[in-house]
mmCIF entry with sequence, helices, sheets and N, C-alpha, C, O atoms, coordinates in Angstrom:
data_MODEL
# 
_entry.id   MODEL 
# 
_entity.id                         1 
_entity.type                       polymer 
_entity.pdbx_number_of_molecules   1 
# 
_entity_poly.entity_id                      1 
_entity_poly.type                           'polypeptide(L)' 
_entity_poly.nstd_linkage                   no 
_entity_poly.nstd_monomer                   no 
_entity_poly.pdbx_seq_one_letter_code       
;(UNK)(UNK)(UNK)(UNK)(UNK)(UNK)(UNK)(UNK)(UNK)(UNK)(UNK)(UNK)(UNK)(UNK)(UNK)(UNK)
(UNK)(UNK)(UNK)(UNK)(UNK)(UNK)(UNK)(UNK)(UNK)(UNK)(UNK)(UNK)(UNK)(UNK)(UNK)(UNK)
(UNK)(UNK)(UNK)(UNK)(UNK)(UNK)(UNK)(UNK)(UNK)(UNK)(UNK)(UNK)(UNK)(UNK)(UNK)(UNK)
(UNK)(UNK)
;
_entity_poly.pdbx_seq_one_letter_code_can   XXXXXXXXXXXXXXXXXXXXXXXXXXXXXXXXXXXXXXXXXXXXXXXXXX 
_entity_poly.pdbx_strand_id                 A 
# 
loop_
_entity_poly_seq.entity_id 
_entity_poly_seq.num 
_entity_poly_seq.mon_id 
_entity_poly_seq.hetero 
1 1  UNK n 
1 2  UNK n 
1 3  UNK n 
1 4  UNK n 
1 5  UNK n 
1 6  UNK n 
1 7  UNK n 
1 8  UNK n 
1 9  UNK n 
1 10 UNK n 
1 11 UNK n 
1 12 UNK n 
1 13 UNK n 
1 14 UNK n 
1 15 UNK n 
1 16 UNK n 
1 17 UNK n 
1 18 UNK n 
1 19 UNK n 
1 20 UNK n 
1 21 UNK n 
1 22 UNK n 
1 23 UNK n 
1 24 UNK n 
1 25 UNK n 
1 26 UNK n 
1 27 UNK n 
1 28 UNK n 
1 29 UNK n 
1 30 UNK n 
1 31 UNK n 
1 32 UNK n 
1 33 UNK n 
1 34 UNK n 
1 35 UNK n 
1 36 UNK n 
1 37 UNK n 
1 38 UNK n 
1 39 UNK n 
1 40 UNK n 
1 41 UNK n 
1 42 UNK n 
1 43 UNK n 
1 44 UNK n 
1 45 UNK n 
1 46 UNK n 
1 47 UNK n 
1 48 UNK n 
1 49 UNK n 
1 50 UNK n 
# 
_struct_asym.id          A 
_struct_asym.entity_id   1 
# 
loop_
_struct_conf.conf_type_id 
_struct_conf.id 
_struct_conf.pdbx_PDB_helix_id 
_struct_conf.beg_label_comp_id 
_struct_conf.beg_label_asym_id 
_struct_conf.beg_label_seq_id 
_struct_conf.pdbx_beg_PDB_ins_code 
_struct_conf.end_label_comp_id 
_struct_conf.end_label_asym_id 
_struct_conf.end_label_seq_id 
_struct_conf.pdbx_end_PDB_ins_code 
_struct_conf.beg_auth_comp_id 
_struct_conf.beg_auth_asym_id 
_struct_conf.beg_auth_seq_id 
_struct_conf.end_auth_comp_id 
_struct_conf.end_auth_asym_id 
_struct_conf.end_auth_seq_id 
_struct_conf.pdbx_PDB_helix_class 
_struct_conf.details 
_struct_conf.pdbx_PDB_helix_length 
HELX_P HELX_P1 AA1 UNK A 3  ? UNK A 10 ? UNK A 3  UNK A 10 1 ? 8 
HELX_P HELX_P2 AA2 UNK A 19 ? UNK A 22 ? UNK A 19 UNK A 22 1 ? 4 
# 
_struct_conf_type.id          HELX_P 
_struct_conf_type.criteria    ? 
_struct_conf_type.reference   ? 
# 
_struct_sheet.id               AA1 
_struct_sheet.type             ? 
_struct_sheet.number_strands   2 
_struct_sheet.details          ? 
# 
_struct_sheet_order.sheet_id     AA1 
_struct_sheet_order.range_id_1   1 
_struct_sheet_order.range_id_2   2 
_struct_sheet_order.offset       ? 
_struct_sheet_order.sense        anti-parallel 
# 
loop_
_struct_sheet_range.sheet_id 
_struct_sheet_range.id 
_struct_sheet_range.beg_label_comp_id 
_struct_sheet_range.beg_label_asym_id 
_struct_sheet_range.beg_label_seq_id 
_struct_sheet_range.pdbx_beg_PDB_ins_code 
_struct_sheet_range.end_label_comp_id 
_struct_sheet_range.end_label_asym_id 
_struct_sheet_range.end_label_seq_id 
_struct_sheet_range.pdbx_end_PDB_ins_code 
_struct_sheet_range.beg_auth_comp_id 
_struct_sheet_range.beg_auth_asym_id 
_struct_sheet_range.beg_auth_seq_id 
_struct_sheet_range.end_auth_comp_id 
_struct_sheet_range.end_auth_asym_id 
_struct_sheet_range.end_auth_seq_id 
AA1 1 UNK A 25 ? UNK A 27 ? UNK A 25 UNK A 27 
AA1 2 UNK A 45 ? UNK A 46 ? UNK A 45 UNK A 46 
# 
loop_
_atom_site.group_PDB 
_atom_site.id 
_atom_site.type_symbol 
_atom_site.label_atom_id 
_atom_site.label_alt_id 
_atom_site.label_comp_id 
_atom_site.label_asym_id 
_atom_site.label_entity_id 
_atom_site.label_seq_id 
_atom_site.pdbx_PDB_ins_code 
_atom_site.Cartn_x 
_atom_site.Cartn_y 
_atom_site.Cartn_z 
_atom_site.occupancy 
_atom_site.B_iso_or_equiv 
_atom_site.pdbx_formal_charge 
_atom_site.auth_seq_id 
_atom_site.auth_comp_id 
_atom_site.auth_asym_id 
_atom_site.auth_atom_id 
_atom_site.pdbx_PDB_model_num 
ATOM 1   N N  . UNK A 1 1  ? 16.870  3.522   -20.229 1.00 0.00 ? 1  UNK A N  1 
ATOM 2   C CA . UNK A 1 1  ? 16.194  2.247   -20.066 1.00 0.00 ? 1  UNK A CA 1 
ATOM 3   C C  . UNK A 1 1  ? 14.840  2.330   -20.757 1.00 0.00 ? 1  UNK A C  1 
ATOM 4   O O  . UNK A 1 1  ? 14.096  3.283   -20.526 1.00 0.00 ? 1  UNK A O  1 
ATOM 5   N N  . UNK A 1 2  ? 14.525  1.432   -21.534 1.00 0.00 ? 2  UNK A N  1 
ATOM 6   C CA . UNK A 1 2  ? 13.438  0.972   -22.181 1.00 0.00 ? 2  UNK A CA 1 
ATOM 7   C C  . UNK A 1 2  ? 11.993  0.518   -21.274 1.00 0.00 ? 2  UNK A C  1 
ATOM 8   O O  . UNK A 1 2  ? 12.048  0.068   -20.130 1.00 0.00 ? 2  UNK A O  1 
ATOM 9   N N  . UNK A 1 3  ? 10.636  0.755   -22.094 1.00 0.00 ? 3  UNK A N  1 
ATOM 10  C CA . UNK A 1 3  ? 9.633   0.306   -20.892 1.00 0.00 ? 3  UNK A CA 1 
ATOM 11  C C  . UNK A 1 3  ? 9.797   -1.238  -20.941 1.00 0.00 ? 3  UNK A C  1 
ATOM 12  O O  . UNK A 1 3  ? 9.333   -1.949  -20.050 1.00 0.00 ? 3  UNK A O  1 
ATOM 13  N N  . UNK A 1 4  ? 10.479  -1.739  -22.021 1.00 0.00 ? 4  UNK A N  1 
ATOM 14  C CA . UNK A 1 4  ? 10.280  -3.157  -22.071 1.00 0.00 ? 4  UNK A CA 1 
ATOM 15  C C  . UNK A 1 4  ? 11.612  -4.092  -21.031 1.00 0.00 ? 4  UNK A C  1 
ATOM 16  O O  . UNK A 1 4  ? 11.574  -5.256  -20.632 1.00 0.00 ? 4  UNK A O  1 
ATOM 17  N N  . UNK A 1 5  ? 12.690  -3.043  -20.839 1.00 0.00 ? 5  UNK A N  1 
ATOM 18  C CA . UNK A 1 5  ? 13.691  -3.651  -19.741 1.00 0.00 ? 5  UNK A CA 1 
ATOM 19  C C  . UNK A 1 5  ? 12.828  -3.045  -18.681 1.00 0.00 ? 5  UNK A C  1 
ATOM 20  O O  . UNK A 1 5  ? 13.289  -3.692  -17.741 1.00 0.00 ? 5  UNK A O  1 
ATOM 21  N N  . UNK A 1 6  ? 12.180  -2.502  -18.291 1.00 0.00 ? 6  UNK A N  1 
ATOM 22  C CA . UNK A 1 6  ? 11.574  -1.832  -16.838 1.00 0.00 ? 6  UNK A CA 1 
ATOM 23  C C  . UNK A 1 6  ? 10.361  -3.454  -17.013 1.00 0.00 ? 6  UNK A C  1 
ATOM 24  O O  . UNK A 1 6  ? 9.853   -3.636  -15.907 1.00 0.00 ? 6  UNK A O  1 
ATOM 25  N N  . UNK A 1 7  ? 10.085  -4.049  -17.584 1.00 0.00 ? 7  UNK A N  1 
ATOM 26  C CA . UNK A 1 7  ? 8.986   -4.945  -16.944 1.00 0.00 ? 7  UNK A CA 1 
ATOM 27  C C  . UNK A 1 7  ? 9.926   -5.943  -16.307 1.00 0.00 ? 7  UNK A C  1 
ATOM 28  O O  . UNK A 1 7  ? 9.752   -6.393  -15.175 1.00 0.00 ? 7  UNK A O  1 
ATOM 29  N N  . UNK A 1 8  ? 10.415  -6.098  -16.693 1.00 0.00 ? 8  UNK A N  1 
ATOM 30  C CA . UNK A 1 8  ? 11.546  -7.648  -16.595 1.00 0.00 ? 8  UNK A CA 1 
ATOM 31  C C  . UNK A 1 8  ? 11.794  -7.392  -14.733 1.00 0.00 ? 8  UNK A C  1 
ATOM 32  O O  . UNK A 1 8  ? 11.695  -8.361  -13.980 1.00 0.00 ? 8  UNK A O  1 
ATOM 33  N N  . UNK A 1 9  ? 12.060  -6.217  -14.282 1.00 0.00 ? 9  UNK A N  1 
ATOM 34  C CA . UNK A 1 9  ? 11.490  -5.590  -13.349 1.00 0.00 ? 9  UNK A CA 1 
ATOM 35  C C  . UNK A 1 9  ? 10.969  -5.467  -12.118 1.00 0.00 ? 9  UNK A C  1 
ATOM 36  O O  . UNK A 1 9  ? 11.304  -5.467  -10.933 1.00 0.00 ? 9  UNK A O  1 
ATOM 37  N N  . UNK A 1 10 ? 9.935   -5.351  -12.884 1.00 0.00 ? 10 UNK A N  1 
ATOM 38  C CA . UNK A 1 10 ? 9.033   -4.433  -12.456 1.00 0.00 ? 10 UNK A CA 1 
ATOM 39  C C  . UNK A 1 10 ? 7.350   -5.299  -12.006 1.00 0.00 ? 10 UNK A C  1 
ATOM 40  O O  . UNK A 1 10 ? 6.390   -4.606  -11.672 1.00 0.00 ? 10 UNK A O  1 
ATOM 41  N N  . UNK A 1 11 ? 7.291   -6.236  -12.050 1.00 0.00 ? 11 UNK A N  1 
ATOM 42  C CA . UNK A 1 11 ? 6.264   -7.340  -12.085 1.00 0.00 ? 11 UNK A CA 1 
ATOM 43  C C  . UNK A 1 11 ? 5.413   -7.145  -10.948 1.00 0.00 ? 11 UNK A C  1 
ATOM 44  O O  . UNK A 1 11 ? 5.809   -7.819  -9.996  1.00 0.00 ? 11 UNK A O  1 
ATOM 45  N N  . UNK A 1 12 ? 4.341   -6.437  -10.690 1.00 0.00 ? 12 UNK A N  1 
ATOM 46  C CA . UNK A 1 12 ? 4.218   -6.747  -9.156  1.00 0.00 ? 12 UNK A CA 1 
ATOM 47  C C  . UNK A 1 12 ? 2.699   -7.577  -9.729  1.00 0.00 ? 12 UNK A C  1 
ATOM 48  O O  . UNK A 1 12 ? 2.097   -7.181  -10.727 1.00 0.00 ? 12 UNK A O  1 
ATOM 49  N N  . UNK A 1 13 ? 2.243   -8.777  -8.889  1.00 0.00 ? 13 UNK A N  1 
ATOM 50  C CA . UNK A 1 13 ? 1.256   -9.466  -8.622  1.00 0.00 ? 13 UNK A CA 1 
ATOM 51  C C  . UNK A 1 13 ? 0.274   -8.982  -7.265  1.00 0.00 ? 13 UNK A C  1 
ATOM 52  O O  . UNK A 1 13 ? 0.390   -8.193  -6.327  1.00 0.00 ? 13 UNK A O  1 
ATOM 53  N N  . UNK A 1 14 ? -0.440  -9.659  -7.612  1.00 0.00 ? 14 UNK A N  1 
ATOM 54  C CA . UNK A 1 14 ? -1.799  -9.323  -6.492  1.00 0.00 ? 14 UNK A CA 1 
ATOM 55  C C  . UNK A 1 14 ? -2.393  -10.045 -5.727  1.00 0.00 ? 14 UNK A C  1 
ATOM 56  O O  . UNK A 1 14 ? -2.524  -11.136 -6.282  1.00 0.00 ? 14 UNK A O  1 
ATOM 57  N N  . UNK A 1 15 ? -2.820  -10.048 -4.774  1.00 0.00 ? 15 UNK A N  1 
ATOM 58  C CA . UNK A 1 15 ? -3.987  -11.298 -4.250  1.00 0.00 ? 15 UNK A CA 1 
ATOM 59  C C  . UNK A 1 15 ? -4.985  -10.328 -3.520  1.00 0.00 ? 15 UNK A C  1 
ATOM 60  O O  . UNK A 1 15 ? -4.625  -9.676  -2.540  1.00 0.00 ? 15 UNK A O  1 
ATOM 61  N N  . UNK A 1 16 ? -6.122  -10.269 -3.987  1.00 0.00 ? 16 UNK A N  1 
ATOM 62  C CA . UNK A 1 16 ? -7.686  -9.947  -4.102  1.00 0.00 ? 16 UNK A CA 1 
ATOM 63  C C  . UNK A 1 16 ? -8.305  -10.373 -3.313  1.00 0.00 ? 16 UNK A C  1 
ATOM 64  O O  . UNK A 1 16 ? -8.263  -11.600 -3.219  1.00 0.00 ? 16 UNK A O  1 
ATOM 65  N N  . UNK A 1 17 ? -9.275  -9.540  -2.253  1.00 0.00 ? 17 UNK A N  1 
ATOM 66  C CA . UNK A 1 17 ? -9.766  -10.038 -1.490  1.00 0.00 ? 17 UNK A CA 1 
ATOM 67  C C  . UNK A 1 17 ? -10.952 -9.010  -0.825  1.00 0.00 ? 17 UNK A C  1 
ATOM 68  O O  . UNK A 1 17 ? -10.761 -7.871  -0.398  1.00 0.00 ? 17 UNK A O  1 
ATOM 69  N N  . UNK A 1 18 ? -12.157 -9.718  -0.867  1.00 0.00 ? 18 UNK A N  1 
ATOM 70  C CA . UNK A 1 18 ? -13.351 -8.264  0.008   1.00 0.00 ? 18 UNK A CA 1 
ATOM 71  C C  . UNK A 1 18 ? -12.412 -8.021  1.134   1.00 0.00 ? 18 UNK A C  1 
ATOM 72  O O  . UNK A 1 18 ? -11.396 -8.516  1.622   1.00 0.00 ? 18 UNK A O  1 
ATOM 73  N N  . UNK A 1 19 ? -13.519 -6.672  1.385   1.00 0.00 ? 19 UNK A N  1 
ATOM 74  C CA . UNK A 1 19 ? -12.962 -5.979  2.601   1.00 0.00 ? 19 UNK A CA 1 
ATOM 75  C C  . UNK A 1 19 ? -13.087 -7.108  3.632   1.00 0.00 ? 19 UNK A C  1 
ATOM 76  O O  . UNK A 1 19 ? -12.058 -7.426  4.227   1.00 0.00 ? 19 UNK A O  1 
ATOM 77  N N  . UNK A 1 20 ? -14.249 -7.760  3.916   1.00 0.00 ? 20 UNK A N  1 
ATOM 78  C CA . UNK A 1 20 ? -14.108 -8.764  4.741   1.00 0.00 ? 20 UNK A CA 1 
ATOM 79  C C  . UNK A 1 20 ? -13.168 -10.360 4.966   1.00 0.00 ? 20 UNK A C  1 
ATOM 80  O O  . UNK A 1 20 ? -12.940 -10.884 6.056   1.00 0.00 ? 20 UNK A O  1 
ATOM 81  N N  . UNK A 1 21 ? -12.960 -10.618 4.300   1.00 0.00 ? 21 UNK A N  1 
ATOM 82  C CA . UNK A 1 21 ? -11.688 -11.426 3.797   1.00 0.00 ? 21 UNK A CA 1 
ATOM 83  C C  . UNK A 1 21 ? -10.527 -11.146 4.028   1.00 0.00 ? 21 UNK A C  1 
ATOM 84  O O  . UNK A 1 21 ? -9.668  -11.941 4.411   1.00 0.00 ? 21 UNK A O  1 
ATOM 85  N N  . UNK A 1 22 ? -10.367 -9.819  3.787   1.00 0.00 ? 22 UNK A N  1 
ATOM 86  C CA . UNK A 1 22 ? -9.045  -8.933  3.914   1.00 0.00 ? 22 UNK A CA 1 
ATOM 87  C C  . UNK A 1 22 ? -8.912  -9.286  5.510   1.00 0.00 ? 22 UNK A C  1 
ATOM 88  O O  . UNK A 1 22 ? -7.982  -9.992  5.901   1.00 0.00 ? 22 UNK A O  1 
ATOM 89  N N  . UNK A 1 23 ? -10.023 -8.684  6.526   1.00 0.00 ? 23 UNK A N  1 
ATOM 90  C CA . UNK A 1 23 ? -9.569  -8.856  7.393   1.00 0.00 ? 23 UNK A CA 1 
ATOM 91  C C  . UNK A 1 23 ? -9.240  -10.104 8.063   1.00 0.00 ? 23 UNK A C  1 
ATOM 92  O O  . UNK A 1 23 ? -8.751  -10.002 9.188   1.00 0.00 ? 23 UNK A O  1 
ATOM 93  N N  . UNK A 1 24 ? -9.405  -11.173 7.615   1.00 0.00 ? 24 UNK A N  1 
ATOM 94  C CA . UNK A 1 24 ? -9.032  -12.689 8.175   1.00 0.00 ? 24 UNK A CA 1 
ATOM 95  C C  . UNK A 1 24 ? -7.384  -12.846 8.034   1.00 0.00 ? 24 UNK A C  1 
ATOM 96  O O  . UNK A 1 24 ? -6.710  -13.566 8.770   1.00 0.00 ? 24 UNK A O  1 
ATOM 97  N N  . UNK A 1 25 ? -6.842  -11.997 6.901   1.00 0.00 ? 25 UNK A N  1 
ATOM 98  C CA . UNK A 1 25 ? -5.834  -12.547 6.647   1.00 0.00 ? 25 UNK A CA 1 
ATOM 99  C C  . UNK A 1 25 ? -4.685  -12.188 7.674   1.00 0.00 ? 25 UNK A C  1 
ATOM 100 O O  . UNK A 1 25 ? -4.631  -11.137 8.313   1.00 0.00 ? 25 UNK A O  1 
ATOM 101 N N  . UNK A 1 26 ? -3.788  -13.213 7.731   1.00 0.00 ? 26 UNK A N  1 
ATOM 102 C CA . UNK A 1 26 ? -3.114  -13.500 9.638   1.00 0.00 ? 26 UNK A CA 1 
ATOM 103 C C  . UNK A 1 26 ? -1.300  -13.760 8.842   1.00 0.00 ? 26 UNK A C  1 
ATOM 104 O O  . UNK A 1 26 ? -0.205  -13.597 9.381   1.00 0.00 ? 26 UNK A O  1 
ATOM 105 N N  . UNK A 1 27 ? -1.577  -14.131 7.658   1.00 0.00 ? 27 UNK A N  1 
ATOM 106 C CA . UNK A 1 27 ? 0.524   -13.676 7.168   1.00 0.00 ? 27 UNK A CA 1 
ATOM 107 C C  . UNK A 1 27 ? 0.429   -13.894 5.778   1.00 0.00 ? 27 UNK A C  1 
ATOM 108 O O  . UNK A 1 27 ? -0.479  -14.500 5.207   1.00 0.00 ? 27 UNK A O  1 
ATOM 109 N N  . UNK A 1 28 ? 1.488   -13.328 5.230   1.00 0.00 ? 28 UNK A N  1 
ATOM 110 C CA . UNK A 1 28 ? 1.832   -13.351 3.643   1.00 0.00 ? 28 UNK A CA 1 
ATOM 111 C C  . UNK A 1 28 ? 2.935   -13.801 3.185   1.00 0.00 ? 28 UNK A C  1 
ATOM 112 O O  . UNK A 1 28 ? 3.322   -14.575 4.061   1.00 0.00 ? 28 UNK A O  1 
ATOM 113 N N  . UNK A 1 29 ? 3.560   -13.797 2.490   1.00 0.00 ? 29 UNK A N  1 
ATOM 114 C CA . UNK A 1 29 ? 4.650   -14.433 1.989   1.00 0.00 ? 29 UNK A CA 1 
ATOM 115 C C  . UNK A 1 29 ? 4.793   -14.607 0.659   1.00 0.00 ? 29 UNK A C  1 
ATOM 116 O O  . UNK A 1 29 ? 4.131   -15.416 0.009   1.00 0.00 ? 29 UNK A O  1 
ATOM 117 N N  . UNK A 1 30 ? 5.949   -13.608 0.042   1.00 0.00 ? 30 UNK A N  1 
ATOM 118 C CA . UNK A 1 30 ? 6.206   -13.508 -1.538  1.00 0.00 ? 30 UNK A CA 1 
ATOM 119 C C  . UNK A 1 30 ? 7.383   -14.757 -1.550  1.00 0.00 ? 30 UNK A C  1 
ATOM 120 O O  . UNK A 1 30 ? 7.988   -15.035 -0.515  1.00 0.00 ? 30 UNK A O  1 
ATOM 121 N N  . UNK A 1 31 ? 7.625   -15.441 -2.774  1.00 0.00 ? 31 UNK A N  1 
ATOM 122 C CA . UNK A 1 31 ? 8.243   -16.603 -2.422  1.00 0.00 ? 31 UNK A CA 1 
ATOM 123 C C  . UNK A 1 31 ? 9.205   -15.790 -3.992  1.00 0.00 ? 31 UNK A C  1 
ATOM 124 O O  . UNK A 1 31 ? 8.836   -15.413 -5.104  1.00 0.00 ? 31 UNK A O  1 
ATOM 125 N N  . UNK A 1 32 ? 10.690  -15.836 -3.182  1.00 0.00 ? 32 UNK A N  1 
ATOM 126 C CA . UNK A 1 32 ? 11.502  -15.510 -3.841  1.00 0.00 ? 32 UNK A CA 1 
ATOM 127 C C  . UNK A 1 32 ? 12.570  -16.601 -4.026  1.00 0.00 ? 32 UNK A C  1 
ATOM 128 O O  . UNK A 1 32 ? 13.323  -16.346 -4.966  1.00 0.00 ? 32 UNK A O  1 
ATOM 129 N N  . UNK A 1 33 ? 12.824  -17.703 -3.406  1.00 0.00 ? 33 UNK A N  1 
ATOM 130 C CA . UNK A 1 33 ? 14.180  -18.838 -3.705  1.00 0.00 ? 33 UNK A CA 1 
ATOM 131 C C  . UNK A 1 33 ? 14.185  -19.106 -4.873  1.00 0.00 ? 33 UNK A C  1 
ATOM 132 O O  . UNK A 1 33 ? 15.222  -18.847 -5.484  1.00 0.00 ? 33 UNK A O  1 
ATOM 133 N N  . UNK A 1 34 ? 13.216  -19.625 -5.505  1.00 0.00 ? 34 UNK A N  1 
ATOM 134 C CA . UNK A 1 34 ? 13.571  -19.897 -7.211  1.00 0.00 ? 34 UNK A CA 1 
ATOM 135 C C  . UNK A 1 34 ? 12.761  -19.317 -8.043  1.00 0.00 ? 34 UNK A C  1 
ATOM 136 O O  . UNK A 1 34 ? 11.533  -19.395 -8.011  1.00 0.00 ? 34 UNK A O  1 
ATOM 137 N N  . UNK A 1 35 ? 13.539  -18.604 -8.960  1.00 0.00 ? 35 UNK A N  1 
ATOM 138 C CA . UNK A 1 35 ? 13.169  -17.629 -10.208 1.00 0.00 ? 35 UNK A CA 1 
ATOM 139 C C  . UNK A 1 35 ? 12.671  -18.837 -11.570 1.00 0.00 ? 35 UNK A C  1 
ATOM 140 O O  . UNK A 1 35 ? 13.314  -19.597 -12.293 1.00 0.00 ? 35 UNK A O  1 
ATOM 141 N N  . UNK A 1 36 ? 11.318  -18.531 -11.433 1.00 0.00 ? 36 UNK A N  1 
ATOM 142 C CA . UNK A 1 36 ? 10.191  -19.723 -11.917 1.00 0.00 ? 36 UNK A CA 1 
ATOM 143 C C  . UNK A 1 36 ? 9.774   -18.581 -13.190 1.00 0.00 ? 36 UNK A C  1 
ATOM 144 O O  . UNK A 1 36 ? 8.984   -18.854 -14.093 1.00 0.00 ? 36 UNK A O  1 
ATOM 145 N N  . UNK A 1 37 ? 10.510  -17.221 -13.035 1.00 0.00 ? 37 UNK A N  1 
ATOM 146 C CA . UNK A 1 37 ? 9.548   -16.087 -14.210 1.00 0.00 ? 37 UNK A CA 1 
ATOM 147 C C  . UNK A 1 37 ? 10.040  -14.960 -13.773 1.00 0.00 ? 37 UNK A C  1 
ATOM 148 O O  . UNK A 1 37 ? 11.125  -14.711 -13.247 1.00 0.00 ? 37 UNK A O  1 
ATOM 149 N N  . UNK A 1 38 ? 9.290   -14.405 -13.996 1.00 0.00 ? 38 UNK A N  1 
ATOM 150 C CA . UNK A 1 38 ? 9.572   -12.540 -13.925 1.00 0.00 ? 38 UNK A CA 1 
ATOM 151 C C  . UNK A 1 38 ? 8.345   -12.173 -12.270 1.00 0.00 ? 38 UNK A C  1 
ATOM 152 O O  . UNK A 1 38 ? 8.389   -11.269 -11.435 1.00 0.00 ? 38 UNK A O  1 
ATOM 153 N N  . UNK A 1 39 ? 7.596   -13.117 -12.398 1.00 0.00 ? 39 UNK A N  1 
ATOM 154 C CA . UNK A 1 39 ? 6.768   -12.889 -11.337 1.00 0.00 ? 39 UNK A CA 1 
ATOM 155 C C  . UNK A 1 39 ? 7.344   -14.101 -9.851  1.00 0.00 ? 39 UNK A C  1 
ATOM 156 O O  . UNK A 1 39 ? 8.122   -15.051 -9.771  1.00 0.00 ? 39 UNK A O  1 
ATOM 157 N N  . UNK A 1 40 ? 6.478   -13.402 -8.944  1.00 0.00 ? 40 UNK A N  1 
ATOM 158 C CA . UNK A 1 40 ? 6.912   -14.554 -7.361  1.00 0.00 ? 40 UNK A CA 1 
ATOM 159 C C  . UNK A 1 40 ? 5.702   -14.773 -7.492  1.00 0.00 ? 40 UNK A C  1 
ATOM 160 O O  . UNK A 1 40 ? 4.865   -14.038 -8.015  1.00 0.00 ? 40 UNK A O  1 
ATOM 161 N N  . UNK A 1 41 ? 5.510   -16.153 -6.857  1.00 0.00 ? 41 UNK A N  1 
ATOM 162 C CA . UNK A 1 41 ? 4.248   -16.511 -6.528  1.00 0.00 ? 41 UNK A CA 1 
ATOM 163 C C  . UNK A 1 41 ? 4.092   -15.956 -5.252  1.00 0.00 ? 41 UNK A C  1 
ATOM 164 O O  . UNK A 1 41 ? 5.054   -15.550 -4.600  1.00 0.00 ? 41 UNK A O  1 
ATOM 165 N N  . UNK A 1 42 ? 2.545   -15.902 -4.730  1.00 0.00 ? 42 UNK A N  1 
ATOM 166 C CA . UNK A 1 42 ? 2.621   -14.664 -3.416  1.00 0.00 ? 42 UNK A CA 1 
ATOM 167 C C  . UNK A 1 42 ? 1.118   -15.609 -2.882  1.00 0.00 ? 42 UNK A C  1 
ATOM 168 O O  . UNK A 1 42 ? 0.062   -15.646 -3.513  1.00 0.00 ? 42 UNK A O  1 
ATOM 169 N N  . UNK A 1 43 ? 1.406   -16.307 -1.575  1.00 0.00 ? 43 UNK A N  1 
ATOM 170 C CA . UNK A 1 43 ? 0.654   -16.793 -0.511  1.00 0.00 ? 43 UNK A CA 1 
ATOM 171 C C  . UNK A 1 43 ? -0.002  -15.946 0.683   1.00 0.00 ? 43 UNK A C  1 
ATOM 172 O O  . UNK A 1 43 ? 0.652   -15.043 1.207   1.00 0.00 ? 43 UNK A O  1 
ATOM 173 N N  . UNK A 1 44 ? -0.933  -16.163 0.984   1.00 0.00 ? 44 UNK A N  1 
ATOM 174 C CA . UNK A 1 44 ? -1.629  -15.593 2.069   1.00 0.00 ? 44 UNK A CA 1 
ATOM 175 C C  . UNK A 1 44 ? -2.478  -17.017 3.016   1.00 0.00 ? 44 UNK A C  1 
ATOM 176 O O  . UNK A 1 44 ? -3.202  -17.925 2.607   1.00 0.00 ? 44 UNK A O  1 
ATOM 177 N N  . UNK A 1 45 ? -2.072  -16.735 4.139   1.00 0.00 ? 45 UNK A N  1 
ATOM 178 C CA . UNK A 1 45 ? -2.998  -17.746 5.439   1.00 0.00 ? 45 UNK A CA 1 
ATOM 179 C C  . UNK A 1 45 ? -3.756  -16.459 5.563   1.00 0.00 ? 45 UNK A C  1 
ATOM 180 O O  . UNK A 1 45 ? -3.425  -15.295 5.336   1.00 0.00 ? 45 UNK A O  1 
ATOM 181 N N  . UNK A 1 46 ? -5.585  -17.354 6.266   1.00 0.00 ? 46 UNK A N  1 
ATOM 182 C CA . UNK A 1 46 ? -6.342  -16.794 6.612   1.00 0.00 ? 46 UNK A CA 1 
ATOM 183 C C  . UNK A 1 46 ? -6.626  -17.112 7.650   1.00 0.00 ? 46 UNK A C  1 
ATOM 184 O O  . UNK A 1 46 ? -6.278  -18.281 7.821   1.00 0.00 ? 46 UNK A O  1 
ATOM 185 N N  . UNK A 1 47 ? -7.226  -16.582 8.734   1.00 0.00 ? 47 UNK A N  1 
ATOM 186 C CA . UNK A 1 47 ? -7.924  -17.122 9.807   1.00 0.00 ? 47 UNK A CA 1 
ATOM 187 C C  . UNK A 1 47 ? -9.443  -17.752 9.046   1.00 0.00 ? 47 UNK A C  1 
ATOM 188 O O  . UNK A 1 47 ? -10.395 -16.994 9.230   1.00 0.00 ? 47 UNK A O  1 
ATOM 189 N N  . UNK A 1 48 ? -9.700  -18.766 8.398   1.00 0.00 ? 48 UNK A N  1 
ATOM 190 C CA . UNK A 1 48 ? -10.874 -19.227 7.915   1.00 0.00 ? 48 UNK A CA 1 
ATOM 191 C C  . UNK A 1 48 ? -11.023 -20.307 7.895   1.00 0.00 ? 48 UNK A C  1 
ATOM 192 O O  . UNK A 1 48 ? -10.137 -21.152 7.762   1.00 0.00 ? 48 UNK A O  1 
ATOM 193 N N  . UNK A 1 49 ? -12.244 -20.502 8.033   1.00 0.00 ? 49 UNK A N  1 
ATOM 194 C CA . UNK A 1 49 ? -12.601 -22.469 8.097   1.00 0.00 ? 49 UNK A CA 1 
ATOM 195 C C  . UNK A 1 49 ? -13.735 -23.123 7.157   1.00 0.00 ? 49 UNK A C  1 
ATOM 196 O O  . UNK A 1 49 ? -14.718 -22.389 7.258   1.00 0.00 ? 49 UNK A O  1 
ATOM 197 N N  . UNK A 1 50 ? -13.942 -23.917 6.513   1.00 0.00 ? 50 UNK A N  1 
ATOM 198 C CA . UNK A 1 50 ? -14.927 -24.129 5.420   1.00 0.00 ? 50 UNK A CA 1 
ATOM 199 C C  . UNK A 1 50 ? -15.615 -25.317 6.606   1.00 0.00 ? 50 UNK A C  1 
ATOM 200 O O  . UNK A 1 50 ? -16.617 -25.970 6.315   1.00 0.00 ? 50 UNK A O  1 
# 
């Protein structure tokens, strides 16, 4: 296997957050039903209020 069949893959995404931020966060959720790409879009709820 090629590095270029290993991306197709291999995709992992991120969601970034201070240490303090980090801790608000209360669930996640990679959204896999429809293949939109090589990547999932990836949600996070926070415990936060503006």
């Amino acid at each position: 296997m090629q590095a270029s069949d290993l991306q197709v893959f291999c995709r992992i995404d991120y969601h970034l957050a201070t240490p303090a931020i980090a801790q608000l966060a209360r669930s996640e959720h990679i959204y896999k039903d429809v293949k939109f790409s090589d990547h999932a879009p990836i949600t996070v709820e926070y415990d936060f209020h503006l």
